[in-house]
PDB file with SEQRES, HELIX, SHEET and CRYST1 records, atoms N, CA, C and O in Angstrom:
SEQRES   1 A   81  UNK UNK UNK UNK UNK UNK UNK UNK UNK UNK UNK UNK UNK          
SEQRES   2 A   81  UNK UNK UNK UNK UNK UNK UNK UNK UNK UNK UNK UNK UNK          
SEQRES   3 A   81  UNK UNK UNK UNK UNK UNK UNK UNK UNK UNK UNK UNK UNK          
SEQRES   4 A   81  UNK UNK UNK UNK UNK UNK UNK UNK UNK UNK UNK UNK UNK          
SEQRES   5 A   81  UNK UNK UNK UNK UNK UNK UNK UNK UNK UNK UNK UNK UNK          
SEQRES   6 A   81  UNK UNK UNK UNK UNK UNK UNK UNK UNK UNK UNK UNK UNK          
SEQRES   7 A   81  UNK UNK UNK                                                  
HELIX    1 AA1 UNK A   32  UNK A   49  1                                  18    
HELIX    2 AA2 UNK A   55  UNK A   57  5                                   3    
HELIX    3 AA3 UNK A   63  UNK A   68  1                                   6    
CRYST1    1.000    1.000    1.000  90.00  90.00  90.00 P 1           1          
ATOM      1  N   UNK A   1       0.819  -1.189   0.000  1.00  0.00           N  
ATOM      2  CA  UNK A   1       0.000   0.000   0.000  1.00  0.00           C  
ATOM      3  C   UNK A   1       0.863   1.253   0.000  1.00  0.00           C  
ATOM      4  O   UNK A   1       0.648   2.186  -0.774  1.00  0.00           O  
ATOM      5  N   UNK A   2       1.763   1.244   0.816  1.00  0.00           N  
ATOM      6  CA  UNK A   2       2.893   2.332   0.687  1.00  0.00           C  
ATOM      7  C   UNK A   2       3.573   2.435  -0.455  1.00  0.00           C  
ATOM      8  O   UNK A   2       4.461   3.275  -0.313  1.00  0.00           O  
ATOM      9  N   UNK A   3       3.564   1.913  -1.646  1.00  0.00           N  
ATOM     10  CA  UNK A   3       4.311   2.334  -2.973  1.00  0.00           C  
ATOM     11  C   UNK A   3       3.108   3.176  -3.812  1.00  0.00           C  
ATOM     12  O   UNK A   3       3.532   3.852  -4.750  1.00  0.00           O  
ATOM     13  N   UNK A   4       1.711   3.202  -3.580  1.00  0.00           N  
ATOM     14  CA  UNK A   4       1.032   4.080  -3.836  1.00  0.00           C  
ATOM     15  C   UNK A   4       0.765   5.381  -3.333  1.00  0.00           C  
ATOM     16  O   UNK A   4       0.123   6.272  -3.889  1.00  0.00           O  
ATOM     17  N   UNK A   5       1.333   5.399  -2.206  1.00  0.00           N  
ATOM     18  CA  UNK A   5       1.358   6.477  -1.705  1.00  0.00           C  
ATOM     19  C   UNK A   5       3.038   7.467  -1.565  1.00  0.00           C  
ATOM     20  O   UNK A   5       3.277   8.418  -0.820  1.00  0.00           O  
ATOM     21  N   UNK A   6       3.940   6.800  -2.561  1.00  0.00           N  
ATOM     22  CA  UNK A   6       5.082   7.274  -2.716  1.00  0.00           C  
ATOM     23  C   UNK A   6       4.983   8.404  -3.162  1.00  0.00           C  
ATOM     24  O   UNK A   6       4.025   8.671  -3.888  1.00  0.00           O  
ATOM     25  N   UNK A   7       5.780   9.204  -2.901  1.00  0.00           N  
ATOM     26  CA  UNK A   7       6.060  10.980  -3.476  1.00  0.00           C  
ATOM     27  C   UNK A   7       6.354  10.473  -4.734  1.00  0.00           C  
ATOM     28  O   UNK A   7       6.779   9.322  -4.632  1.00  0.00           O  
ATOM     29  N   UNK A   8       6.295  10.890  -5.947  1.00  0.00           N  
ATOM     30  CA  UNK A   8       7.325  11.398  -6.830  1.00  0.00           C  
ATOM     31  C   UNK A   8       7.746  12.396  -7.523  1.00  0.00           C  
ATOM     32  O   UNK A   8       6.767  12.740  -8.185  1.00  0.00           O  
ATOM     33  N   UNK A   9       8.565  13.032  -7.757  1.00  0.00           N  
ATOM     34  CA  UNK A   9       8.849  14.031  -8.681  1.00  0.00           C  
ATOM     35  C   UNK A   9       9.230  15.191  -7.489  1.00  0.00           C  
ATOM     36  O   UNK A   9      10.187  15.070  -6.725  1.00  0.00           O  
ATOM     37  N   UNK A  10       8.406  16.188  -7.491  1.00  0.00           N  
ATOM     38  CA  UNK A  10       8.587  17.361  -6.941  1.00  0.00           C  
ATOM     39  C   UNK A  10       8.487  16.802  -5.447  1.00  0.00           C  
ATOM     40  O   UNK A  10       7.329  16.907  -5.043  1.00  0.00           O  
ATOM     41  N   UNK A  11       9.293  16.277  -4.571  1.00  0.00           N  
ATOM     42  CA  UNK A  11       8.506  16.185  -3.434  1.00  0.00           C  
ATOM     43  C   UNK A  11       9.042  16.768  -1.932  1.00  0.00           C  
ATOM     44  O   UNK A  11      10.136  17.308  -1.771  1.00  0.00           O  
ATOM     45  N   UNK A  12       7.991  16.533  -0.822  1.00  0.00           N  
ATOM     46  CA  UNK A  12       9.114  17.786   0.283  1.00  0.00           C  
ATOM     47  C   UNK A  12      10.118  16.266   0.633  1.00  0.00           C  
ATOM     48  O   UNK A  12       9.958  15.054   0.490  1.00  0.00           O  
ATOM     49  N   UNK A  13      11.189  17.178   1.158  1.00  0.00           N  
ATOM     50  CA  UNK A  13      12.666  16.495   1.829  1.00  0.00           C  
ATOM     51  C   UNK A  13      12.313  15.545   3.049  1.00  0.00           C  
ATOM     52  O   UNK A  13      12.913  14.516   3.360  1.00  0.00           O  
ATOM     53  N   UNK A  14      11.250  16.090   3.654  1.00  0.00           N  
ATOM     54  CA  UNK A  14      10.793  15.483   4.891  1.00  0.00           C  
ATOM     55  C   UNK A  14       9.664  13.856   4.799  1.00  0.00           C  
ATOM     56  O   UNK A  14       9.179  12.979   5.513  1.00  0.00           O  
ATOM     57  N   UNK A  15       9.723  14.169   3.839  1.00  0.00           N  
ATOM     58  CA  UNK A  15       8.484  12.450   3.537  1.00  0.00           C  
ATOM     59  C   UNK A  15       8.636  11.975   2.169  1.00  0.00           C  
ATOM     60  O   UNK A  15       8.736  12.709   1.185  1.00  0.00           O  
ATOM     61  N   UNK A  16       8.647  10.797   2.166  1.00  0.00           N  
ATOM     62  CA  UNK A  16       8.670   9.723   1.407  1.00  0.00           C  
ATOM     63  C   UNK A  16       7.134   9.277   0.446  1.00  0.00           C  
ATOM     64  O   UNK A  16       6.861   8.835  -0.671  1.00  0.00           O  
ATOM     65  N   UNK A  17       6.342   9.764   1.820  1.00  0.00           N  
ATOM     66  CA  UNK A  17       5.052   9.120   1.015  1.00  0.00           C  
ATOM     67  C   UNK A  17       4.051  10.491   1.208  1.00  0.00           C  
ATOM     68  O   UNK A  17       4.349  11.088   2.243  1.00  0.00           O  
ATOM     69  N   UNK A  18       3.115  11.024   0.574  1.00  0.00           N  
ATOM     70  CA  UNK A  18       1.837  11.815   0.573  1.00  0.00           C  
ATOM     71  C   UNK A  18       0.620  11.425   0.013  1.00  0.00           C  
ATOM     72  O   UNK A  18       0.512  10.895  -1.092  1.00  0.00           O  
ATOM     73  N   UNK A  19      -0.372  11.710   0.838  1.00  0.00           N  
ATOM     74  CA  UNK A  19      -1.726  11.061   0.884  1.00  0.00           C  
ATOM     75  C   UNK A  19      -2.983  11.875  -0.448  1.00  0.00           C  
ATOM     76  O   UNK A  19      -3.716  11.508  -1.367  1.00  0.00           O  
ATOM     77  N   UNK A  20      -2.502  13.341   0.362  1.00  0.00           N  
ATOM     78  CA  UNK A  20      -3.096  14.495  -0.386  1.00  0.00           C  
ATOM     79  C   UNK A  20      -2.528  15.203  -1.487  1.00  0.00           C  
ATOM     80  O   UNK A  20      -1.297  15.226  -1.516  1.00  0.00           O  
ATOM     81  N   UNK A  21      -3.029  15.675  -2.225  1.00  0.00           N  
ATOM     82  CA  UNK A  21      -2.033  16.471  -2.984  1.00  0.00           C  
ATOM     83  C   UNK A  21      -1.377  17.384  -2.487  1.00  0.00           C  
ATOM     84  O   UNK A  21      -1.653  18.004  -1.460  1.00  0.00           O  
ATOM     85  N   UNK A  22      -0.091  17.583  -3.472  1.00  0.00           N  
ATOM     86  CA  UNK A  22       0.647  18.658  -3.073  1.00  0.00           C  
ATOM     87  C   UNK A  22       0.012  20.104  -2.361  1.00  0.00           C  
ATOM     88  O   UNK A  22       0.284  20.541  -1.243  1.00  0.00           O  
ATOM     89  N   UNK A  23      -0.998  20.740  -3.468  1.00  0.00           N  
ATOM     90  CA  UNK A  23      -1.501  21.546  -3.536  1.00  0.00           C  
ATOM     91  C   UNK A  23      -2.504  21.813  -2.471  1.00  0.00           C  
ATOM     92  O   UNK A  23      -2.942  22.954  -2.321  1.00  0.00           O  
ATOM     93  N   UNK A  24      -2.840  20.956  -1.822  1.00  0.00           N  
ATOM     94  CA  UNK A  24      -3.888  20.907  -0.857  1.00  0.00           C  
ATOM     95  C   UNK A  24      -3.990  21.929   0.171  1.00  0.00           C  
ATOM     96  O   UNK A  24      -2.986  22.342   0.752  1.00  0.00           O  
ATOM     97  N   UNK A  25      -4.991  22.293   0.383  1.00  0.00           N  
ATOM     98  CA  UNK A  25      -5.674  23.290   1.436  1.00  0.00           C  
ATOM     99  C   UNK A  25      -5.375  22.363   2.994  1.00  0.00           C  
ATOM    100  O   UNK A  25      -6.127  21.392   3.080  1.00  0.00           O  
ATOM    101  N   UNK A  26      -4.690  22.483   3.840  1.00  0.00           N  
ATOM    102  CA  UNK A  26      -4.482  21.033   4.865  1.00  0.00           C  
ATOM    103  C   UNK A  26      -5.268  22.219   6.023  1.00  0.00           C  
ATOM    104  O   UNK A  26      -4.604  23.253   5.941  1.00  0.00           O  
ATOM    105  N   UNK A  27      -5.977  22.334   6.647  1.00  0.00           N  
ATOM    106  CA  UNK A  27      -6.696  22.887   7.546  1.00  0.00           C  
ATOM    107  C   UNK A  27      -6.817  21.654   8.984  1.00  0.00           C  
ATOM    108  O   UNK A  27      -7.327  20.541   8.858  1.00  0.00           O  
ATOM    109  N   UNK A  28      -6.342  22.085  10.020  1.00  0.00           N  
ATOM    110  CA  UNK A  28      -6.587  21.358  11.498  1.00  0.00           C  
ATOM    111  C   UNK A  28      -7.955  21.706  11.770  1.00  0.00           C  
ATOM    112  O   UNK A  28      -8.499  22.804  11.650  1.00  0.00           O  
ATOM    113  N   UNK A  29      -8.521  20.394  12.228  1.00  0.00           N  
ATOM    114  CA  UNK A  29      -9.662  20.105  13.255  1.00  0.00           C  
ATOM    115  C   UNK A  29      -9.647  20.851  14.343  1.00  0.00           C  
ATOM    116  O   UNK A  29      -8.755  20.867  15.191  1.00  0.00           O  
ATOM    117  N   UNK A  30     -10.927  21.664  14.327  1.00  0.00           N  
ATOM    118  CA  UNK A  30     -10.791  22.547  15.706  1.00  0.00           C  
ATOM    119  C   UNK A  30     -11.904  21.640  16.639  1.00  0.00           C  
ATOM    120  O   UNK A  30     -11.587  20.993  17.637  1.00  0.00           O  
ATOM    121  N   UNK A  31     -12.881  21.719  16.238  1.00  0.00           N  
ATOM    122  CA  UNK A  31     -13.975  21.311  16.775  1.00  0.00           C  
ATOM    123  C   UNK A  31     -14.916  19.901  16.134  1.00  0.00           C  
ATOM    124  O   UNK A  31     -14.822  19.155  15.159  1.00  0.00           O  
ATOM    125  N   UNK A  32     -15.811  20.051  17.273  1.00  0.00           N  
ATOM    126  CA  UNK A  32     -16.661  18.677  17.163  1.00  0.00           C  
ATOM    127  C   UNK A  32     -17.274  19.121  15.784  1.00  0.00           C  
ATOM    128  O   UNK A  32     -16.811  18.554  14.794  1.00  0.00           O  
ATOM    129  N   UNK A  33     -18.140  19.951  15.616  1.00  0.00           N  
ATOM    130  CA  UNK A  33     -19.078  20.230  14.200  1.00  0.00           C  
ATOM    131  C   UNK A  33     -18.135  20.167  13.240  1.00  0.00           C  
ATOM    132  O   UNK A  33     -18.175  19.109  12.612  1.00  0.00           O  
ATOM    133  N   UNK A  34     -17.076  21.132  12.816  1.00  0.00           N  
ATOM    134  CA  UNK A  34     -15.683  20.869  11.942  1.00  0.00           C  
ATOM    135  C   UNK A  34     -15.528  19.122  11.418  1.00  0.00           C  
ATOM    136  O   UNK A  34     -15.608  18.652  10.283  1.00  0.00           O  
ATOM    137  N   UNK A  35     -15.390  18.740  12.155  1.00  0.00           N  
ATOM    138  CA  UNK A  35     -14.875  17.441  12.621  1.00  0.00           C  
ATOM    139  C   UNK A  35     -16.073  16.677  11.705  1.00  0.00           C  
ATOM    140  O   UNK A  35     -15.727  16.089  10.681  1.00  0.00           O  
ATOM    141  N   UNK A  36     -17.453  16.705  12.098  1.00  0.00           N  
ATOM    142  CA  UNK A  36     -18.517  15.990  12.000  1.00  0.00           C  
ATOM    143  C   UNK A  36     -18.752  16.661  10.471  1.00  0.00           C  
ATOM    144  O   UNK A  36     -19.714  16.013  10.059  1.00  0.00           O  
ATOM    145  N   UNK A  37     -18.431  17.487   9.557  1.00  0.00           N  
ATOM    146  CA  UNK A  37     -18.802  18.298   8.609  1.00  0.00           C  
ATOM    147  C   UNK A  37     -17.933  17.431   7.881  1.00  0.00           C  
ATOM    148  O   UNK A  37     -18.515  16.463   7.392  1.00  0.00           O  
ATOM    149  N   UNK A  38     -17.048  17.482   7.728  1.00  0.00           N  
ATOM    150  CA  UNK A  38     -15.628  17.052   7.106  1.00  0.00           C  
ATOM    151  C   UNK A  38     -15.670  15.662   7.075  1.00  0.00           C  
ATOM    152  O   UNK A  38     -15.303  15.174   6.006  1.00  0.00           O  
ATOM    153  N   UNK A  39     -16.166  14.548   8.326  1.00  0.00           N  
ATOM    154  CA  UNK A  39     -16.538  13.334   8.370  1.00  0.00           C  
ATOM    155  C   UNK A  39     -17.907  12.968   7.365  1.00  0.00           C  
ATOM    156  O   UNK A  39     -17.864  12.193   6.409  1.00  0.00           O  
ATOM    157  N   UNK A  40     -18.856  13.556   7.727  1.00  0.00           N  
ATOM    158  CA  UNK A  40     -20.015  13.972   6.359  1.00  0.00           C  
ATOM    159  C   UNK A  40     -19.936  13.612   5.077  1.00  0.00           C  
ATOM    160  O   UNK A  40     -20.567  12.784   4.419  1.00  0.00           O  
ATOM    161  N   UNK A  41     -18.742  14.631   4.716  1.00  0.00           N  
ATOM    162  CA  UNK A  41     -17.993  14.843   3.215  1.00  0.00           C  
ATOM    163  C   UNK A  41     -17.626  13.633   2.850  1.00  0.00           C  
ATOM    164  O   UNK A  41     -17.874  13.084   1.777  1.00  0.00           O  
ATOM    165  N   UNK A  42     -17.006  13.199   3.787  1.00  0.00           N  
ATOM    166  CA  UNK A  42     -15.765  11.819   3.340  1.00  0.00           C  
ATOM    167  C   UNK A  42     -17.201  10.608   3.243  1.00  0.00           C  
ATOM    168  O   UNK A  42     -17.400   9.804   2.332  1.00  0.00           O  
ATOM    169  N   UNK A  43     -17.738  10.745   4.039  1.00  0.00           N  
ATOM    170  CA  UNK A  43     -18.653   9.862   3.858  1.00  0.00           C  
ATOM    171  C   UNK A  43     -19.780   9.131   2.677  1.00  0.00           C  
ATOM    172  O   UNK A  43     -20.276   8.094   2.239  1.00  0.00           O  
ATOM    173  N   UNK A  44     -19.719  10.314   2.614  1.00  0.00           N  
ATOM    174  CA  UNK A  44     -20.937  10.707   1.113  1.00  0.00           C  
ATOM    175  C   UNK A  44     -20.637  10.869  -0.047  1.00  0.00           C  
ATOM    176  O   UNK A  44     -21.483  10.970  -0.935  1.00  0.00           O  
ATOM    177  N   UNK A  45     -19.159  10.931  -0.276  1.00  0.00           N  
ATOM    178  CA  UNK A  45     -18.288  10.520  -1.425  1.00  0.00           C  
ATOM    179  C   UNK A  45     -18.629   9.611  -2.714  1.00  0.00           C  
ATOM    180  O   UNK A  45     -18.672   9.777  -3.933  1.00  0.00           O  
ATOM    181  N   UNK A  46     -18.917   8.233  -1.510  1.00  0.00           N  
ATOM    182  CA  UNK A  46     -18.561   6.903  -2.412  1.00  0.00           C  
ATOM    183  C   UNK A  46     -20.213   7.334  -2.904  1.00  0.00           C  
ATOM    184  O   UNK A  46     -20.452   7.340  -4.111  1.00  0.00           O  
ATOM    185  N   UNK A  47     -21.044   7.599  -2.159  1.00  0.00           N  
ATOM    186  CA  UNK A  47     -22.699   8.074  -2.767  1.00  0.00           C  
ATOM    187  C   UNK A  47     -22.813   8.864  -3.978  1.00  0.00           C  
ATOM    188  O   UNK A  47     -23.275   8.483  -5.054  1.00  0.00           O  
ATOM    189  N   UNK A  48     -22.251  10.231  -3.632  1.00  0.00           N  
ATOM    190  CA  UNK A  48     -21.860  10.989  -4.866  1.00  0.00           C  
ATOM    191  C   UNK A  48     -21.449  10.348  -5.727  1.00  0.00           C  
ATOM    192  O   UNK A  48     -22.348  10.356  -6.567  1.00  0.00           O  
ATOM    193  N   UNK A  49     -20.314   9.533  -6.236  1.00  0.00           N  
ATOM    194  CA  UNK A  49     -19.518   9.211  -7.210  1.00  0.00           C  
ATOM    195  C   UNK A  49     -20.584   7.721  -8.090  1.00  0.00           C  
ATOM    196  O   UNK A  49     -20.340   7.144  -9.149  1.00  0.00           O  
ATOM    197  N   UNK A  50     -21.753   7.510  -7.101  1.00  0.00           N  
ATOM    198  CA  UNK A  50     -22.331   6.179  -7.253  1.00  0.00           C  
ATOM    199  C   UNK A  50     -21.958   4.769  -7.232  1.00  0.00           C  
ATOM    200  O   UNK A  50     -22.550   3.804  -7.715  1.00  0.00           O  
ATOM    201  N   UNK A  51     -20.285   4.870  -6.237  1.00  0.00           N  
ATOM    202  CA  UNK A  51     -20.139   3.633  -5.784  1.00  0.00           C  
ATOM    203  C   UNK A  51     -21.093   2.733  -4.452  1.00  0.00           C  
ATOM    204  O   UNK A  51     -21.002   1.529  -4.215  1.00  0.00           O  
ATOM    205  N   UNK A  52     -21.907   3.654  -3.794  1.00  0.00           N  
ATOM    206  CA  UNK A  52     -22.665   3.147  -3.005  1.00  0.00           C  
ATOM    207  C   UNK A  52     -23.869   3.853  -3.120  1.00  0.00           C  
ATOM    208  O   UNK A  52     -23.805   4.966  -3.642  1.00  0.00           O  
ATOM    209  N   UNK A  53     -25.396   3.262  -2.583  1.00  0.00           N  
ATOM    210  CA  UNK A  53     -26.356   3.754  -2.254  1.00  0.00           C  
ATOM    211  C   UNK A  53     -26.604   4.639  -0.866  1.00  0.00           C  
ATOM    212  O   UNK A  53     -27.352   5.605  -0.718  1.00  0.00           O  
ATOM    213  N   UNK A  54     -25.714   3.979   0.123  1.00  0.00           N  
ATOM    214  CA  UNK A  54     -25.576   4.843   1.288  1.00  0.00           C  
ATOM    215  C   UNK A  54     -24.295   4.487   1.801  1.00  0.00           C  
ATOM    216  O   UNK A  54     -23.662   3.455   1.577  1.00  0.00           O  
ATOM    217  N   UNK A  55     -23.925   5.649   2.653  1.00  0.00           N  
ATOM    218  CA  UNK A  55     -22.699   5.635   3.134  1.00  0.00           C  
ATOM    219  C   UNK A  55     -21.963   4.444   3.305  1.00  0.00           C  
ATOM    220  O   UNK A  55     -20.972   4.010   2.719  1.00  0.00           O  
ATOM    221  N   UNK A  56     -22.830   3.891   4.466  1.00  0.00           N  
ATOM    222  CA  UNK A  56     -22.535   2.521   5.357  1.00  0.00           C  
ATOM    223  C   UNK A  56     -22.486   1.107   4.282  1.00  0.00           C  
ATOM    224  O   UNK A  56     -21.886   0.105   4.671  1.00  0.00           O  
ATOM    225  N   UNK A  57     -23.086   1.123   3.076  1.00  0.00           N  
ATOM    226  CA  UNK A  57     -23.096   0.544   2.326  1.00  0.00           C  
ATOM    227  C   UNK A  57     -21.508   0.169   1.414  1.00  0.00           C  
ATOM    228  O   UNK A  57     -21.172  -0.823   0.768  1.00  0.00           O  
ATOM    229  N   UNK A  58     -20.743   1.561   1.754  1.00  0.00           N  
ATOM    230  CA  UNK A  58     -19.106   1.423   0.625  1.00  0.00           C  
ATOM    231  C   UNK A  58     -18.080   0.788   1.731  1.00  0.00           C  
ATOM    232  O   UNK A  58     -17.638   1.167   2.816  1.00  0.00           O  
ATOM    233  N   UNK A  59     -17.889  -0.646   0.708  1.00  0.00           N  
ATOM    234  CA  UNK A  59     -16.855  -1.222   2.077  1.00  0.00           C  
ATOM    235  C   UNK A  59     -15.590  -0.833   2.744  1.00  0.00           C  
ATOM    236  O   UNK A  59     -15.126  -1.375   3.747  1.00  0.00           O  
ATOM    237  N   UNK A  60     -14.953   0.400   1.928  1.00  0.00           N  
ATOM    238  CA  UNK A  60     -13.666   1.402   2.371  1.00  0.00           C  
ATOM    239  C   UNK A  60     -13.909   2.237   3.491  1.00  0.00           C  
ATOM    240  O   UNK A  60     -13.040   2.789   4.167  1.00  0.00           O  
ATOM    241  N   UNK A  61     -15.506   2.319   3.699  1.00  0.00           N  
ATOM    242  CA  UNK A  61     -15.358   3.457   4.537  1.00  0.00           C  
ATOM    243  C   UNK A  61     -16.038   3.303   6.026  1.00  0.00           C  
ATOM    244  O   UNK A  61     -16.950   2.533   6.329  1.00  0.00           O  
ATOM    245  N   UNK A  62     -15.337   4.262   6.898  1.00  0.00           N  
ATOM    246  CA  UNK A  62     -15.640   4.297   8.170  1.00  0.00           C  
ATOM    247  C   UNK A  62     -17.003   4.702   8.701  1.00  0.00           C  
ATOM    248  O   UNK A  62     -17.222   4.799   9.908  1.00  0.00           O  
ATOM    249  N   UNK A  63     -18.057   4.973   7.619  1.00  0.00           N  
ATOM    250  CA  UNK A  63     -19.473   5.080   8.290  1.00  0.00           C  
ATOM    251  C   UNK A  63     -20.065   4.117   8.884  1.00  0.00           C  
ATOM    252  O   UNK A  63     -20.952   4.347   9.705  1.00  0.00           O  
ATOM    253  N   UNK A  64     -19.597   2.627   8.509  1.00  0.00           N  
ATOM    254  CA  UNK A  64     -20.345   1.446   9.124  1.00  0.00           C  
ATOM    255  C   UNK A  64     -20.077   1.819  10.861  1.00  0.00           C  
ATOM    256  O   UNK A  64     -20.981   2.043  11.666  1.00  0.00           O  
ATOM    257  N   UNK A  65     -18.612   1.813  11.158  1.00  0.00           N  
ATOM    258  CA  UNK A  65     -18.528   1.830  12.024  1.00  0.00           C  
ATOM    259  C   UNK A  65     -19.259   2.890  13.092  1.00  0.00           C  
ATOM    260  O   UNK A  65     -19.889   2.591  14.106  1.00  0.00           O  
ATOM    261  N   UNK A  66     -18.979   4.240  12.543  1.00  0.00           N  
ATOM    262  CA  UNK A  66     -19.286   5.251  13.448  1.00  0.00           C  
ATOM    263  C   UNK A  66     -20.913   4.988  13.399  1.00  0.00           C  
ATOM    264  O   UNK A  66     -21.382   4.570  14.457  1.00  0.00           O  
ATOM    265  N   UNK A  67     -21.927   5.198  12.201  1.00  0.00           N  
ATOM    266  CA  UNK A  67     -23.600   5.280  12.416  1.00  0.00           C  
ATOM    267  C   UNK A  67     -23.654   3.800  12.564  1.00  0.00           C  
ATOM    268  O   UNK A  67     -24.851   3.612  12.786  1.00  0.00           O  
ATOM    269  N   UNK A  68     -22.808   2.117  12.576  1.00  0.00           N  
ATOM    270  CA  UNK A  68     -23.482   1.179  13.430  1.00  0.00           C  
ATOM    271  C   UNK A  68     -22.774   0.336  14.460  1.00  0.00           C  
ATOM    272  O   UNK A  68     -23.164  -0.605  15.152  1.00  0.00           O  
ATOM    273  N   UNK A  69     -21.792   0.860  14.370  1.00  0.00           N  
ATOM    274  CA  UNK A  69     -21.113   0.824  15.759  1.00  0.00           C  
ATOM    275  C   UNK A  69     -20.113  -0.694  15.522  1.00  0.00           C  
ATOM    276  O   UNK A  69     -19.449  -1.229  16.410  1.00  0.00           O  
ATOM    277  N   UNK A  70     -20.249  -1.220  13.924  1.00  0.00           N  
ATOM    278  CA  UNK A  70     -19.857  -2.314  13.334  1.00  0.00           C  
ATOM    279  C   UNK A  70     -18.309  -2.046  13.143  1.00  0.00           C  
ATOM    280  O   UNK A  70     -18.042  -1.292  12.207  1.00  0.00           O  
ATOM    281  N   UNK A  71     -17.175  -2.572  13.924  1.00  0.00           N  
ATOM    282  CA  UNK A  71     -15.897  -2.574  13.383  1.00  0.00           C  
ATOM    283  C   UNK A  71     -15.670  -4.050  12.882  1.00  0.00           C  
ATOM    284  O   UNK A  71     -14.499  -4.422  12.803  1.00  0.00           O  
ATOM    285  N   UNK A  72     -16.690  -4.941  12.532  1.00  0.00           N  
ATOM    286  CA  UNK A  72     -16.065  -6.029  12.042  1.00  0.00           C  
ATOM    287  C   UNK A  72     -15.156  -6.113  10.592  1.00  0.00           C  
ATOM    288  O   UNK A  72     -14.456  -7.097  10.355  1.00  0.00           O  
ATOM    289  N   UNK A  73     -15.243  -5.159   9.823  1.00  0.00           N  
ATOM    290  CA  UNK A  73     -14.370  -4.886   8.766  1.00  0.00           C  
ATOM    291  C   UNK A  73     -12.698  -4.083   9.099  1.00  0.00           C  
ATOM    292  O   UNK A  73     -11.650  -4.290   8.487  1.00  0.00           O  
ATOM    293  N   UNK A  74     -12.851  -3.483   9.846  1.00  0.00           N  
ATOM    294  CA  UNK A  74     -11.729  -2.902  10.835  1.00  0.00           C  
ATOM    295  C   UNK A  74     -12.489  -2.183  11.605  1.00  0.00           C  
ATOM    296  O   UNK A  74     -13.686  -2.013  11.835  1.00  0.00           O  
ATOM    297  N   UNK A  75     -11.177  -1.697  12.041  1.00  0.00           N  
ATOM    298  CA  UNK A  75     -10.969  -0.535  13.952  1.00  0.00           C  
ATOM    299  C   UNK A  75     -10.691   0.481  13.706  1.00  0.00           C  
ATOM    300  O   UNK A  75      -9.709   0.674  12.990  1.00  0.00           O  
ATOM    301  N   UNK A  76     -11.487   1.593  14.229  1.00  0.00           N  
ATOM    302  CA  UNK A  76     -10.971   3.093  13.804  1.00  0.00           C  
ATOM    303  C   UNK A  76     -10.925   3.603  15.334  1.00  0.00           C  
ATOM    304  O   UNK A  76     -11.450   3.126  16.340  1.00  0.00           O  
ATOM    305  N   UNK A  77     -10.141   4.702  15.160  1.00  0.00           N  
ATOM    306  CA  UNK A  77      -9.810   4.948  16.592  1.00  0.00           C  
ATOM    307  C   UNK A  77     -11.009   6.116  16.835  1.00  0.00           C  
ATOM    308  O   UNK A  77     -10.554   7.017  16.130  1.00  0.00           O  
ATOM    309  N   UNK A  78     -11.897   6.491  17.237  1.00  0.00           N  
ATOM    310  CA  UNK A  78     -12.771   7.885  17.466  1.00  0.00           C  
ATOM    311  C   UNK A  78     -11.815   8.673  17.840  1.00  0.00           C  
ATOM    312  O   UNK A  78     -10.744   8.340  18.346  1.00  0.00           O  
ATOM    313  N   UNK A  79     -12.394  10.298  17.461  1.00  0.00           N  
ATOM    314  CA  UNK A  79     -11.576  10.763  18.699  1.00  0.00           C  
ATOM    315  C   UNK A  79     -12.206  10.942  19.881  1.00  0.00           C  
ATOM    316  O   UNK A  79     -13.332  10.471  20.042  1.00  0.00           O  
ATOM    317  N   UNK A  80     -11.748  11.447  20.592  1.00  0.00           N  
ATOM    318  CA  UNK A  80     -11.875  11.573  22.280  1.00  0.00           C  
ATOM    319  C   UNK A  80     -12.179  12.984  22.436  1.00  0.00           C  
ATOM    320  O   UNK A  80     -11.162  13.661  22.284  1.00  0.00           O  
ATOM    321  N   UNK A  81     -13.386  13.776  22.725  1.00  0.00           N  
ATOM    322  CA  UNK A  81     -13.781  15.051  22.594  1.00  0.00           C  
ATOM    323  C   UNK A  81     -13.722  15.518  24.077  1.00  0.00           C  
ATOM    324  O   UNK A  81     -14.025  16.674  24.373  1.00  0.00           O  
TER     325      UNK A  81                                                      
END                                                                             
């Protein structure tokens, strides 16, 4: 999984691998709503794009867990508010 996430070309000195683009807007989590807005987004993705009918439905993503409390596909850590 880490050779997909390798830098190449232009990349910073400090990392090997990047998730986001270069270009990216990287903004810190202040708050719970922030937090829950941004979780939303990521969620509703695979819906938008029409890989799923509902969130909890796309097997990549962490909505099963958080709206059914299901980590049998994996473990996500919450945060701690």
């Amino acid at each position: 999984m880490l050779q997909r996430f390798a830098v190449r070309g232009n990349r910073r000195k400090d990392s090997a691998y990047q998730i986001f683009q270069a270009d990216a807007n990287v903004e810190g989590v202040s708050s719970r709503r922030f937090f829950a807005q941004k979780l939303d987004y990521i969620h509703n993705n695979p819906v938008e794009e029409g890989l799923s009918a509902t969130p909890v439905e796309y097997e990549y993503s962490s909505a099963r867990n958080y709206f059914l409390g299901d980590d049998s596909l994996f473990r996500i850590d919450r945060p701690e508010w």
